[in-house]
NULUM-999500 format. One record per residue (C-alpha): x, y, z; residue in three letters; residue number from 1. Coordinates in nm, 3 decimals. Each point is the difference from the previous one (the first is absolute). Example, Ala and Ser with C-alpha at 12.3 -4.5 7.8 and 13.67 -1.06 7.14 Angstrom:
2
east 1.230&north -0.450&up 0.780&code ALA&pos 1 $
east 0.137&north 0.344&up -0.066&code SER&pos 2 $
END
This chain:
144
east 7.694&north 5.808&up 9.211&code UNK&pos 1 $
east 0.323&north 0.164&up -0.161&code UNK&pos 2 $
east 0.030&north 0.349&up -0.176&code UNK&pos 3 $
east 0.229&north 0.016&up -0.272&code UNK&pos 4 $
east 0.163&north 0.358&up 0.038&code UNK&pos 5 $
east 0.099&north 0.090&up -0.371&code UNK&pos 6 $
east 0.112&north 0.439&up -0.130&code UNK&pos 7 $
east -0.281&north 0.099&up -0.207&code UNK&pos 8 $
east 0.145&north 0.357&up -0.079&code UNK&pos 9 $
east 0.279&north 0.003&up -0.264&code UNK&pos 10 $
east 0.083&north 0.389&up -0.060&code UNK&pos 11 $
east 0.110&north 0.119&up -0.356&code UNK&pos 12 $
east 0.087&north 0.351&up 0.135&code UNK&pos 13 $
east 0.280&north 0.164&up 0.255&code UNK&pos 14 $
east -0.149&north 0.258&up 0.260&code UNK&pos 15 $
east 0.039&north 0.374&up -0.043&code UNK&pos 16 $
east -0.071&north 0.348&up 0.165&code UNK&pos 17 $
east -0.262&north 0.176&up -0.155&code UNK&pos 18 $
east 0.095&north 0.352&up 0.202&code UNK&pos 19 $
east 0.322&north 0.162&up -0.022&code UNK&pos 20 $
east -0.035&north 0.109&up 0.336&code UNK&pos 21 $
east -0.210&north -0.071&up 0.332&code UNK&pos 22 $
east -0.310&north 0.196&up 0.071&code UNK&pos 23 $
east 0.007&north 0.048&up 0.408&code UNK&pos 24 $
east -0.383&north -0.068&up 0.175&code UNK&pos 25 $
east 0.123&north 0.138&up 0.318&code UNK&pos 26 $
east 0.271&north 0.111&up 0.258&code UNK&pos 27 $
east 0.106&north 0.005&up 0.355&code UNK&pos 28 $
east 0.276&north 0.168&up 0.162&code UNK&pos 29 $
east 0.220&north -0.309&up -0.061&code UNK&pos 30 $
east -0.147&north -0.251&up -0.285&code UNK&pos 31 $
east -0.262&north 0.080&up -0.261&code UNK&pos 32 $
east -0.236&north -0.200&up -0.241&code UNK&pos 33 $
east 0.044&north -0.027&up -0.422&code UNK&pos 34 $
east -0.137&north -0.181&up -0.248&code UNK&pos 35 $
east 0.147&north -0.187&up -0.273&code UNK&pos 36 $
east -0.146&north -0.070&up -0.327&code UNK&pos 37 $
east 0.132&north -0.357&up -0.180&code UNK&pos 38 $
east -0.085&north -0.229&up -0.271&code UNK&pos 39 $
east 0.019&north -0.351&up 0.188&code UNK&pos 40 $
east 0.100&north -0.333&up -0.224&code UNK&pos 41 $
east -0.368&north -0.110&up -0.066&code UNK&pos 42 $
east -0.018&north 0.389&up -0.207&code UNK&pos 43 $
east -0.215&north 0.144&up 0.278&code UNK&pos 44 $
east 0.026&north 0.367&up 0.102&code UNK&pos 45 $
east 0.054&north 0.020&up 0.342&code UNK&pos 46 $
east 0.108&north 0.173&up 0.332&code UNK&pos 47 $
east 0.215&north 0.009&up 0.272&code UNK&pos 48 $
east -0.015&north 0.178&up 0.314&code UNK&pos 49 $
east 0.359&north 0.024&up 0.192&code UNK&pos 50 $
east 0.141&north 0.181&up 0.265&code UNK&pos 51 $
east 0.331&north 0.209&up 0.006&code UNK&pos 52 $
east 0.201&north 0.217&up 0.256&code UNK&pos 53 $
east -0.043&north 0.412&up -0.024&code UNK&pos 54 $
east 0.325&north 0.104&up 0.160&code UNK&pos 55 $
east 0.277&north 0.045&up -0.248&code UNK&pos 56 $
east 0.237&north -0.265&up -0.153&code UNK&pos 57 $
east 0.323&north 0.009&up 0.235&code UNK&pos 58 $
east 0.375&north 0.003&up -0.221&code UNK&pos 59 $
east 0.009&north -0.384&up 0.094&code UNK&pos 60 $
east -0.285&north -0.114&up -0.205&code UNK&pos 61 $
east -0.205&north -0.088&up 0.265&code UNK&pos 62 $
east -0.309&north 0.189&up 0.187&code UNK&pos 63 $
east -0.026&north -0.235&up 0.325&code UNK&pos 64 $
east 0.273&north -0.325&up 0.123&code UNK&pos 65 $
east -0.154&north -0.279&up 0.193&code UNK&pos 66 $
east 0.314&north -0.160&up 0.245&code UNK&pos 67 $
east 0.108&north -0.380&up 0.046&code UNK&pos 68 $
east 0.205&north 0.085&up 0.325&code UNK&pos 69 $
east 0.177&north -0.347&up 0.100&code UNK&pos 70 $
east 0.153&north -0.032&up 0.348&code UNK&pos 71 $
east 0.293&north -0.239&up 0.019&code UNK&pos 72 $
east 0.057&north -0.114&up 0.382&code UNK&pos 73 $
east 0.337&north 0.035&up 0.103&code UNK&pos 74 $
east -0.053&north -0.350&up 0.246&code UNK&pos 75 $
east -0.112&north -0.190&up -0.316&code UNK&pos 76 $
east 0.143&north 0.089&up -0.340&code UNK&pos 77 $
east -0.236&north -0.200&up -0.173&code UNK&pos 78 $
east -0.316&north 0.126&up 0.185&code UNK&pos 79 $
east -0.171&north 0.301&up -0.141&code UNK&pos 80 $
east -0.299&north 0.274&up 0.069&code UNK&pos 81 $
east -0.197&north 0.189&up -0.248&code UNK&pos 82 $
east -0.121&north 0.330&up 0.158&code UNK&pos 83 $
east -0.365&north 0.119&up -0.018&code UNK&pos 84 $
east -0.206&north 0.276&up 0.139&code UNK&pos 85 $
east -0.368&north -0.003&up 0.122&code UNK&pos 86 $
east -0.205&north 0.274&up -0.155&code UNK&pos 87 $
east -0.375&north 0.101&up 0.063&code UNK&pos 88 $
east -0.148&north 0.017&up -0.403&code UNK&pos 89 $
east -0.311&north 0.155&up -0.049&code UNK&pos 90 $
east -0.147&north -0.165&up -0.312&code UNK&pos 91 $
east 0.020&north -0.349&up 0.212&code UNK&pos 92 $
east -0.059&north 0.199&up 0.338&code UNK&pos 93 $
east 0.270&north -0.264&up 0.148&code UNK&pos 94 $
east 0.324&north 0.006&up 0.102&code UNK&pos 95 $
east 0.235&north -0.150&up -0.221&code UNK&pos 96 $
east 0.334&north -0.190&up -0.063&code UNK&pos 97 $
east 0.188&north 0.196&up -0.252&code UNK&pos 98 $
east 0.351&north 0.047&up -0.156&code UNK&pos 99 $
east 0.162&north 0.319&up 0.142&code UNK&pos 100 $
east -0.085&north 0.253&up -0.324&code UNK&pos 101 $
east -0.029&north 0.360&up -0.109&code UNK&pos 102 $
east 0.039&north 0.284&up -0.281&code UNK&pos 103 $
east 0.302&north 0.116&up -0.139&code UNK&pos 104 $
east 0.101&north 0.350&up 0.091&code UNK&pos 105 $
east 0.130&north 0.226&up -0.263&code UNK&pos 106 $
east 0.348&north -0.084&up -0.056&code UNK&pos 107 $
east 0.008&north -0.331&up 0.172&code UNK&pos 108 $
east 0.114&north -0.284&up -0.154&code UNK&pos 109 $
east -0.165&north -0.339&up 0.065&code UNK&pos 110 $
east 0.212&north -0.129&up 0.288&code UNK&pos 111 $
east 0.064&north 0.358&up 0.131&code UNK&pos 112 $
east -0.440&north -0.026&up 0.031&code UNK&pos 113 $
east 0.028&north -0.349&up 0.153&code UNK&pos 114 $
east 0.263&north 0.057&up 0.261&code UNK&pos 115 $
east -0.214&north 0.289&up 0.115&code UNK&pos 116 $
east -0.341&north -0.120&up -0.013&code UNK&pos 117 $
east 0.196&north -0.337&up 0.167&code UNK&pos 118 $
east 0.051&north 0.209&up 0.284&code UNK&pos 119 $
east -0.286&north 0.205&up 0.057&code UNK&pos 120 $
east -0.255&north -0.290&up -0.017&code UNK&pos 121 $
east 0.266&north -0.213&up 0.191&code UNK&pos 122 $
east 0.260&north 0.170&up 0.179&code UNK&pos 123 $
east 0.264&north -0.236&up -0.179&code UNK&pos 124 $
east 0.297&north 0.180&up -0.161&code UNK&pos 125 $
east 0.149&north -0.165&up -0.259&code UNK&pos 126 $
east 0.409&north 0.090&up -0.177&code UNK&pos 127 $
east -0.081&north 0.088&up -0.344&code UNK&pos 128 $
east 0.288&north -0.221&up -0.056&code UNK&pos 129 $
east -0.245&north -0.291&up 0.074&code UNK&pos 130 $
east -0.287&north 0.106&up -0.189&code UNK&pos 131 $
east -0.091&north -0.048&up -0.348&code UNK&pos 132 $
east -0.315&north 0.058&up -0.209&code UNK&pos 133 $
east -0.057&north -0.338&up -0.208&code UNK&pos 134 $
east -0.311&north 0.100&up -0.241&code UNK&pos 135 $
east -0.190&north 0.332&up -0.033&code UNK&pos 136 $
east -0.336&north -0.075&up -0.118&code UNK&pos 137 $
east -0.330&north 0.195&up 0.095&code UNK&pos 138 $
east -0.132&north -0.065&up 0.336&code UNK&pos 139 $
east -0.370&north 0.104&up -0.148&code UNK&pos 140 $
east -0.050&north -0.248&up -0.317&code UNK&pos 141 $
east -0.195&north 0.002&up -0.257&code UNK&pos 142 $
east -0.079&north -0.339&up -0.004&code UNK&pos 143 $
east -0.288&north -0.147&up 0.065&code UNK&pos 144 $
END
């Protein structure tokens, strides 16, 4: 037997914060918990829960960088690594495959954070001439 799939929800209305600001739940030395009040498309009054960084904003914009390192072998131009690190995580209680990141010092830009967390995680140095930061965006979203 088929099922005809068909929208049943039209909405009328455009989503909009209810709160100017977010009311925090909870915090941790490094994250903590708010709340978000919202009136969703269907008119319902509802909430959010998201998580954001506690260390300061750095002067690049950014709190933490997450690095696509690419190796390029020198035998094969056209043959290429990406370079990962193995970390134990405690919320999976697993090691796991991961991009090499970290948190932006004061006064660091976002390369000038990548090159060094590169290295510490990886022991690659990088030129600065060869490294470039393509996005900032948050490494903790709010999505769902």
């Amino acid at each position: 037997r088929k099922i005809k799939a068909q929208a049943t929800t039209s909405y009328k209305m455009s989503a909009y914060m209810l709160d100017a600001e977010k009311r925090e739940l909870g915090r941790g030395k490094w994250l903590r918990l708010d709340e978000i009040h919202y009136v969703s498309e269907d008119g319902k009054h509802r909430a959010w829960e998201t998580v954001g960084r506690v260390t300061a904003a750095s002067d690049s914009g950014a709190q933490g960088i997450g690095i696509l390192a690419v190796l390029d072998d020198p035998a094969d131009p056209a043959a290429k690594s990406i370079i990962l690190t193995r970390q134990f995580r405690p919320p999976v209680g697993k090691y796991v495959l991961d991009f090499p990141a970290g948190l932006v010092d004061g006064g660091e830009s976002a390369v000038e954070t990548a090159l060094r967390e590169l290295n510490e995680e990886t022991g690659y140095v990088v030129e600065q001439a060869h490294a470039s930061a393509c996005t900032v965006s948050p490494v903790i979203c709010p999505d769902p």
